[in-house]
Biotite code that builds the C-alpha atoms (Angstrom):
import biotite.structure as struc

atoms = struc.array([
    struc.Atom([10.881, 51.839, -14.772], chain_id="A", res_id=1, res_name="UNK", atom_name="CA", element="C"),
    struc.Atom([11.357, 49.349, -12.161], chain_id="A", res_id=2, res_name="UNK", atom_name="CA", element="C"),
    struc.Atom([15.385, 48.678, -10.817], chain_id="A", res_id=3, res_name="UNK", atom_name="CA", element="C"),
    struc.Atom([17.044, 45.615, -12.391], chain_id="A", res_id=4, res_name="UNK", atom_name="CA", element="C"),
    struc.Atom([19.660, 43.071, -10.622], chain_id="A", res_id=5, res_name="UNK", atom_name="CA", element="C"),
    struc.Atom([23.117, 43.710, -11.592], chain_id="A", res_id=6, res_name="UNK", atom_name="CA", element="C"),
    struc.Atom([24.439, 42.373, -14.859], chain_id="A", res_id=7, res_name="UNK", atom_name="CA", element="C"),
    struc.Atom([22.932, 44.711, -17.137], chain_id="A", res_id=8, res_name="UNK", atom_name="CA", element="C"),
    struc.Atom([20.399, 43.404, -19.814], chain_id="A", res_id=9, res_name="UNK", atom_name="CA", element="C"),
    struc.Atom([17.114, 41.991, -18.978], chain_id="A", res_id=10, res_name="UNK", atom_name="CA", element="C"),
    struc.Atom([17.719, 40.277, -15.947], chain_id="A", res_id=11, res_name="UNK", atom_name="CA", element="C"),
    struc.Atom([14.861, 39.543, -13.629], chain_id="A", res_id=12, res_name="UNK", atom_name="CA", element="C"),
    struc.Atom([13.796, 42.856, -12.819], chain_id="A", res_id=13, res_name="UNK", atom_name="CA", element="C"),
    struc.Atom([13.294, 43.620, -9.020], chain_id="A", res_id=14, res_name="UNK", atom_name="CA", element="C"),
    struc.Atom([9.733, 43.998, -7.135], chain_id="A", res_id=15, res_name="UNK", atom_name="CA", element="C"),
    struc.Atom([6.276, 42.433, -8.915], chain_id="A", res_id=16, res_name="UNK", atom_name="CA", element="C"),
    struc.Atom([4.889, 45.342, -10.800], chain_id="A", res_id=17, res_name="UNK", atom_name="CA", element="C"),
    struc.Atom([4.721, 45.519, -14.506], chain_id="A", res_id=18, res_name="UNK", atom_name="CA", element="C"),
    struc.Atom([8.165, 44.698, -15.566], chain_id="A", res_id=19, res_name="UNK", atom_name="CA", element="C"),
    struc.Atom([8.187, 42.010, -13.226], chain_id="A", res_id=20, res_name="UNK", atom_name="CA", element="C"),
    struc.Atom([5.149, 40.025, -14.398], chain_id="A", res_id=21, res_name="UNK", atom_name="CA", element="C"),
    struc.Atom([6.008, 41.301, -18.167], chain_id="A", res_id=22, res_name="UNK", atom_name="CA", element="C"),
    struc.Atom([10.021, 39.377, -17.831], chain_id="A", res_id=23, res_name="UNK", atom_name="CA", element="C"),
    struc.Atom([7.714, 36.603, -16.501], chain_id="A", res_id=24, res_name="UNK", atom_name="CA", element="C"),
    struc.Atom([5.272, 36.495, -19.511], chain_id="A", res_id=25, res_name="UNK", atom_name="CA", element="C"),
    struc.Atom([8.753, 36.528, -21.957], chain_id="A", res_id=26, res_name="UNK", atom_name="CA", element="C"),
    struc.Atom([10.073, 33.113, -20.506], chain_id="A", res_id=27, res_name="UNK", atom_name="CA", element="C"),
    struc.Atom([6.097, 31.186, -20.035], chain_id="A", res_id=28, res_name="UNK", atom_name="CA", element="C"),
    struc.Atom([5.596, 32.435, -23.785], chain_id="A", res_id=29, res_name="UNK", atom_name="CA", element="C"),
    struc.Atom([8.747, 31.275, -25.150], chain_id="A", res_id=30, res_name="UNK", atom_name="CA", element="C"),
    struc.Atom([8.362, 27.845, -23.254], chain_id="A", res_id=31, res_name="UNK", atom_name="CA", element="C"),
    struc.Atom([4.763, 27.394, -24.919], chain_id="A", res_id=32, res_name="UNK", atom_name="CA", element="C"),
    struc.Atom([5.916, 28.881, -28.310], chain_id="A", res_id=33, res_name="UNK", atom_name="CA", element="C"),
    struc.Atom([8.211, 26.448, -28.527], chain_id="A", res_id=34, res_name="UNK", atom_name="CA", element="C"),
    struc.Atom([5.419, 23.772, -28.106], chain_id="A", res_id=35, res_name="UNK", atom_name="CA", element="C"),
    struc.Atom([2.962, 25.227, -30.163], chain_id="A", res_id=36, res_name="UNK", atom_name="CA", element="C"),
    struc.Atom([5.626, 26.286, -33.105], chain_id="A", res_id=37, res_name="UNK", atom_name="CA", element="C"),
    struc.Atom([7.432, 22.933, -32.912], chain_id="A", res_id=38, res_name="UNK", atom_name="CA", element="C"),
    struc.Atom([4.257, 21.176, -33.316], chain_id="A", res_id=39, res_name="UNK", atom_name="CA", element="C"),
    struc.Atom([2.979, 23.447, -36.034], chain_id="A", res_id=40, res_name="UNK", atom_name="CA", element="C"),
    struc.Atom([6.007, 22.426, -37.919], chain_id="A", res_id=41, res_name="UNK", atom_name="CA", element="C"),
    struc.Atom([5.678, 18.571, -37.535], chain_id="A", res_id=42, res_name="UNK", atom_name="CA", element="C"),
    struc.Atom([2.203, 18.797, -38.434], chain_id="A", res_id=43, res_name="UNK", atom_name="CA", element="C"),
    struc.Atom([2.187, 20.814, -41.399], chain_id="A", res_id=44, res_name="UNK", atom_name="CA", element="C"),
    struc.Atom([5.530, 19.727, -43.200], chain_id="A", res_id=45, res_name="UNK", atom_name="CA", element="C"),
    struc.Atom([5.778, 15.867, -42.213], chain_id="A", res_id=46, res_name="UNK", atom_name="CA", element="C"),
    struc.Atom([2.052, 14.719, -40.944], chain_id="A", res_id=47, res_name="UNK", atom_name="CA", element="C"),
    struc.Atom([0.378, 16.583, -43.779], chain_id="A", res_id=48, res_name="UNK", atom_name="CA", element="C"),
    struc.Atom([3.905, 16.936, -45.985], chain_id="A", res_id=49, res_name="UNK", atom_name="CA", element="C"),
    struc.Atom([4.174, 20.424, -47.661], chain_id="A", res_id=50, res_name="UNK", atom_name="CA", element="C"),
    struc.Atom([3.668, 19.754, -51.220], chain_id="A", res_id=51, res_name="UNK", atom_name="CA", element="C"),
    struc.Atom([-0.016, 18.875, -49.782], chain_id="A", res_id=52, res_name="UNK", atom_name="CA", element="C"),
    struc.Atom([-0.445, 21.881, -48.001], chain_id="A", res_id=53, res_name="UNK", atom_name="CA", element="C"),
    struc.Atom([-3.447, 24.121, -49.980], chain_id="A", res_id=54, res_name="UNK", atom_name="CA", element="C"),
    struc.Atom([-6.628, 26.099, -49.634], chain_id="A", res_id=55, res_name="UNK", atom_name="CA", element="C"),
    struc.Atom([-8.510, 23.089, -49.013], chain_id="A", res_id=56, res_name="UNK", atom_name="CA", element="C"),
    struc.Atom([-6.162, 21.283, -46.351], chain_id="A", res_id=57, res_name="UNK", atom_name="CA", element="C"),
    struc.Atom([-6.862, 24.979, -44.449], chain_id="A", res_id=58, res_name="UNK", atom_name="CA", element="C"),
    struc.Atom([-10.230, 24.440, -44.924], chain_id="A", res_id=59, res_name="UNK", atom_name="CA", element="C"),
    struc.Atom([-10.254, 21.160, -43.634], chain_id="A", res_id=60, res_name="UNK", atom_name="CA", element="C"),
    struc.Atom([-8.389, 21.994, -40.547], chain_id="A", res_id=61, res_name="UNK", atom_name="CA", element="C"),
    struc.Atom([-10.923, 25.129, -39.760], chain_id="A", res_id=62, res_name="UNK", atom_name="CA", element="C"),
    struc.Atom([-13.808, 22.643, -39.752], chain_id="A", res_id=63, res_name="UNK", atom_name="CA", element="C"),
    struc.Atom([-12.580, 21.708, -36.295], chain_id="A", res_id=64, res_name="UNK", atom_name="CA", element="C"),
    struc.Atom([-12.761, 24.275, -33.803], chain_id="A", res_id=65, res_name="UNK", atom_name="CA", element="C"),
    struc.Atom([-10.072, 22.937, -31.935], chain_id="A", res_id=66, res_name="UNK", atom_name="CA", element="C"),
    struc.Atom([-7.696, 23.930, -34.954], chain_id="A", res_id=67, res_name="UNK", atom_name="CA", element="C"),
    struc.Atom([-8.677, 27.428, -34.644], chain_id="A", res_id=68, res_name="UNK", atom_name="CA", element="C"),
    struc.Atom([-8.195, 27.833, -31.114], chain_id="A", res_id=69, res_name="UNK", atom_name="CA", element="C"),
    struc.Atom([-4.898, 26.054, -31.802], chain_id="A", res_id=70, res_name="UNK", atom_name="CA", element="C"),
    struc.Atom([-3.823, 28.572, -34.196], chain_id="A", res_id=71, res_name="UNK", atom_name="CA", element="C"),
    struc.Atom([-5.711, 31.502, -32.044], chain_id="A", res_id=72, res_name="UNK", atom_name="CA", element="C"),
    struc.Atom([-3.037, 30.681, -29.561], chain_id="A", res_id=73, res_name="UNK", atom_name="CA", element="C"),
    struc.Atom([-0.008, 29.999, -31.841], chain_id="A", res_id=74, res_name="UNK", atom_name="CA", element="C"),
    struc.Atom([-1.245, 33.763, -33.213], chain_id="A", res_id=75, res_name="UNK", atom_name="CA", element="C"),
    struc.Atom([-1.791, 35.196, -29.788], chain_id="A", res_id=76, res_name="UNK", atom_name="CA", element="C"),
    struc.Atom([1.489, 33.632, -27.734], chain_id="A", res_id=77, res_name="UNK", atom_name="CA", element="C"),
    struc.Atom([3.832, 34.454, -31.172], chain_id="A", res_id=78, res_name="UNK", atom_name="CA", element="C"),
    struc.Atom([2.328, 38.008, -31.223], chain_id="A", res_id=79, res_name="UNK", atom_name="CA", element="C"),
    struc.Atom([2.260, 39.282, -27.385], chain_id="A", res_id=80, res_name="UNK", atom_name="CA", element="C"),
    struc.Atom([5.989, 37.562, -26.725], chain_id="A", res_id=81, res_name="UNK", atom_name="CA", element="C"),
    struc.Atom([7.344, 39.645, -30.095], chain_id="A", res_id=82, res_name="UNK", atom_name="CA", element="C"),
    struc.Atom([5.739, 42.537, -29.304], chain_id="A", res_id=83, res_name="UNK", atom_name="CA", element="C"),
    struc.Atom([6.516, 42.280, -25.409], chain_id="A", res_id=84, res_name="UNK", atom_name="CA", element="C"),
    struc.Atom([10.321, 42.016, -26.957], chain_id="A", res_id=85, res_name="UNK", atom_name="CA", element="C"),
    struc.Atom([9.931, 44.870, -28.881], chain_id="A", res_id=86, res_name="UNK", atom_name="CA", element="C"),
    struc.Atom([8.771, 46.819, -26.165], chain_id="A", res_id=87, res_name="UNK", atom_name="CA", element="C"),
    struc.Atom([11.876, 46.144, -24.633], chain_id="A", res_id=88, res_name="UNK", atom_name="CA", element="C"),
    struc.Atom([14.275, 47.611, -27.371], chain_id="A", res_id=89, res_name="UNK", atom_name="CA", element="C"),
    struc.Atom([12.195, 50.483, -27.109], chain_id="A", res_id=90, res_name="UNK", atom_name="CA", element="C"),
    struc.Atom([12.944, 51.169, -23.640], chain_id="A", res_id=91, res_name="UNK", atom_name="CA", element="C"),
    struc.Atom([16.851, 50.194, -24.532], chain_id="A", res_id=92, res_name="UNK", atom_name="CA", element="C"),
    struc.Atom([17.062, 51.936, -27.609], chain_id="A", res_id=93, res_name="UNK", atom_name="CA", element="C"),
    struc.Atom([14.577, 55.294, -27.902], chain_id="A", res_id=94, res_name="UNK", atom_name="CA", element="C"),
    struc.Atom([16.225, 57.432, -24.859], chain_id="A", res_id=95, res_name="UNK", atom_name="CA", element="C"),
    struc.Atom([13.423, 60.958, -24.738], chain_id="A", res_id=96, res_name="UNK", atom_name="CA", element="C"),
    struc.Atom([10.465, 59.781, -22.859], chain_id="A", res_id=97, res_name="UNK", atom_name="CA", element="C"),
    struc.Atom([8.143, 61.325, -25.221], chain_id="A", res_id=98, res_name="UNK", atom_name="CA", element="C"),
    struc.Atom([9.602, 59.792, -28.514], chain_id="A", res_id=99, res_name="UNK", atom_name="CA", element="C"),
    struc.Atom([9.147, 56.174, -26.523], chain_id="A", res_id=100, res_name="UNK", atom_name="CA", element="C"),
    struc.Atom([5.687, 56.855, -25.483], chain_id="A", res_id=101, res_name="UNK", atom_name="CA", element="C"),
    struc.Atom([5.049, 57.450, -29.159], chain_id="A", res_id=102, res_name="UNK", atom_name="CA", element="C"),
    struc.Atom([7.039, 54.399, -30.212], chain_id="A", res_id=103, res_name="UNK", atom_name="CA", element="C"),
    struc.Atom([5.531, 52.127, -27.823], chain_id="A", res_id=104, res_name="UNK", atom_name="CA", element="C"),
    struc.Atom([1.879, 53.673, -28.581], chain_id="A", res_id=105, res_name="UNK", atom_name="CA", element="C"),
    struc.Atom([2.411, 52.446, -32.355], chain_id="A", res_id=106, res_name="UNK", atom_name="CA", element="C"),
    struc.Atom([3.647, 49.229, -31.670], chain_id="A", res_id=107, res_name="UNK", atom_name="CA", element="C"),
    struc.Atom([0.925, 48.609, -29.231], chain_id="A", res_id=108, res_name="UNK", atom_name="CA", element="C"),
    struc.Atom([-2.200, 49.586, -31.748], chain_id="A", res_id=109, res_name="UNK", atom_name="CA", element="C"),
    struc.Atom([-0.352, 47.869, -34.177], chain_id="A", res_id=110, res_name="UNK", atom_name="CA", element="C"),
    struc.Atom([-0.044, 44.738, -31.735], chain_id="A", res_id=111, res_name="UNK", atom_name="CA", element="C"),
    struc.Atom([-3.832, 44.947, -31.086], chain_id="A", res_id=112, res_name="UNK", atom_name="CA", element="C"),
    struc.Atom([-4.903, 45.316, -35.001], chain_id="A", res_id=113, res_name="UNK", atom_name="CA", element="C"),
    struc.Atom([-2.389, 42.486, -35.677], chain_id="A", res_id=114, res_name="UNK", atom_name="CA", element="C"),
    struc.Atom([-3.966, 39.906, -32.911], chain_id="A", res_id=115, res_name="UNK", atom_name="CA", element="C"),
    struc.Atom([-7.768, 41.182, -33.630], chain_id="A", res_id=116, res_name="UNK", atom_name="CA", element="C"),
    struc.Atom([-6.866, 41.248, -37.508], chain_id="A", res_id=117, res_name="UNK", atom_name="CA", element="C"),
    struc.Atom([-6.073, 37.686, -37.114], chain_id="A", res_id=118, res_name="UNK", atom_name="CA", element="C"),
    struc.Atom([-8.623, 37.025, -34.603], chain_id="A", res_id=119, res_name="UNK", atom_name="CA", element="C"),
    struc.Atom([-11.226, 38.061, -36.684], chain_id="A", res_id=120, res_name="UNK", atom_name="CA", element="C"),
    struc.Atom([-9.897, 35.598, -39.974], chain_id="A", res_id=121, res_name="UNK", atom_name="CA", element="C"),
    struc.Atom([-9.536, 32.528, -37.788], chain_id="A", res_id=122, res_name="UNK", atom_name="CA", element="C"),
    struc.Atom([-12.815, 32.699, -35.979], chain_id="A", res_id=123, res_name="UNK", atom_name="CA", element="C"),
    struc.Atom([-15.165, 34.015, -38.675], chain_id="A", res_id=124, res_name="UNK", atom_name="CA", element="C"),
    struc.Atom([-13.867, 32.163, -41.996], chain_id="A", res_id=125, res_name="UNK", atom_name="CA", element="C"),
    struc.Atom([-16.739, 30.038, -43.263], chain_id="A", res_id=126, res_name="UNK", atom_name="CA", element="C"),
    struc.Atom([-15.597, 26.404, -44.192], chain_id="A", res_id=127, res_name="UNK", atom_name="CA", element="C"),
    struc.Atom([-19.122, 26.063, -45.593], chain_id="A", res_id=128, res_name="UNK", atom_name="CA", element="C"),
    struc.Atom([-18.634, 28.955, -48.504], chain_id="A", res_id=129, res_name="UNK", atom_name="CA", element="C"),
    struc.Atom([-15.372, 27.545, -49.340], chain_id="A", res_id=130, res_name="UNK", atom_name="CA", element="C"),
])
C-alpha cells in the first residue's frame, strides 16, 4: 500500500501507482455522478413526472440508443465509484492480509457480475417484443 500525506484518511496518496490513479478515479466519478444522477432525477421525476413513469416510458427511452449508453454510464460510473469506496473500508477496516484479499476478491466478482448483469439488460432488452 502506497504512503499517504499526513492527515490521516484518504488524502491524496503519494507517488502514481494504483492508489494514486484509484483516489483520482473517486473525485472524476463523483464529479460526473453528480451530472449524470442530477440529470437522471430531473428527467425522470419533473420532464417525464413520476406518476408517468411505467414499463412502456422504459421502453420508449430504450428505443434510442443514446438512452442506453446514458444509463450504461450512470450504471458503470455509480458502480466502479461505490465499489472503489468500498475497497477502501476494506483496507481501513479488515486488518489480516488474507481476510482482505478475500474481502476485496468478493466485492470485486460481485462488482463485475453487478456491471455485466446490468450490462447485459440495458444492451440486449428488445423494445420490439415489448
Amino acid at each position: 500500500m502506497s504512503e499517504r500525506r499526513e492527515g490521516g484518511g484518504h488524502n491524496r496518496p503519494a507517488g502514481t501507482g494504483f492508489e494514486s490513479k484509484a483516489w483520482f478515479f473517486m473525485r472524476l466519478s463523483g464529479v460526473v455522478l453528480l451530472g449524470l444522477a442530477v440529470f437522471h432525477l430531473y428527467w425522470m421525476h419533473f420532464a417525464i413526472g413520476v406518476d408517468n413513469i411505467d414499463f412502456q416510458t422504459v421502453v420508449g427511452r430504450w428505443s434510442n440508443p443514446l438512452w442506453r449508453l446514458y444509463d450504461f454510464a450512470l450504471l458503470v460510473f455509480a458502480l466502479s465509484h461505490g465499489f472503489n469506496g468500498l475497497r477502501y473500508a476494506i483496507e481501513d477496516y479488515v486488518r489480516r492480509p488474507g481476510r482482505r484479499l478475500v474481502v476485496k476478491s468478493i466485492a470485486y466478482v460481485a462488482g463485475f457480475l453487478l456491471i455485466s448483469a446490468g450490462a447485459y439488460i440495458i444492451f440486449t432488452f428488445d423494445v420490439g417484443a415489448a
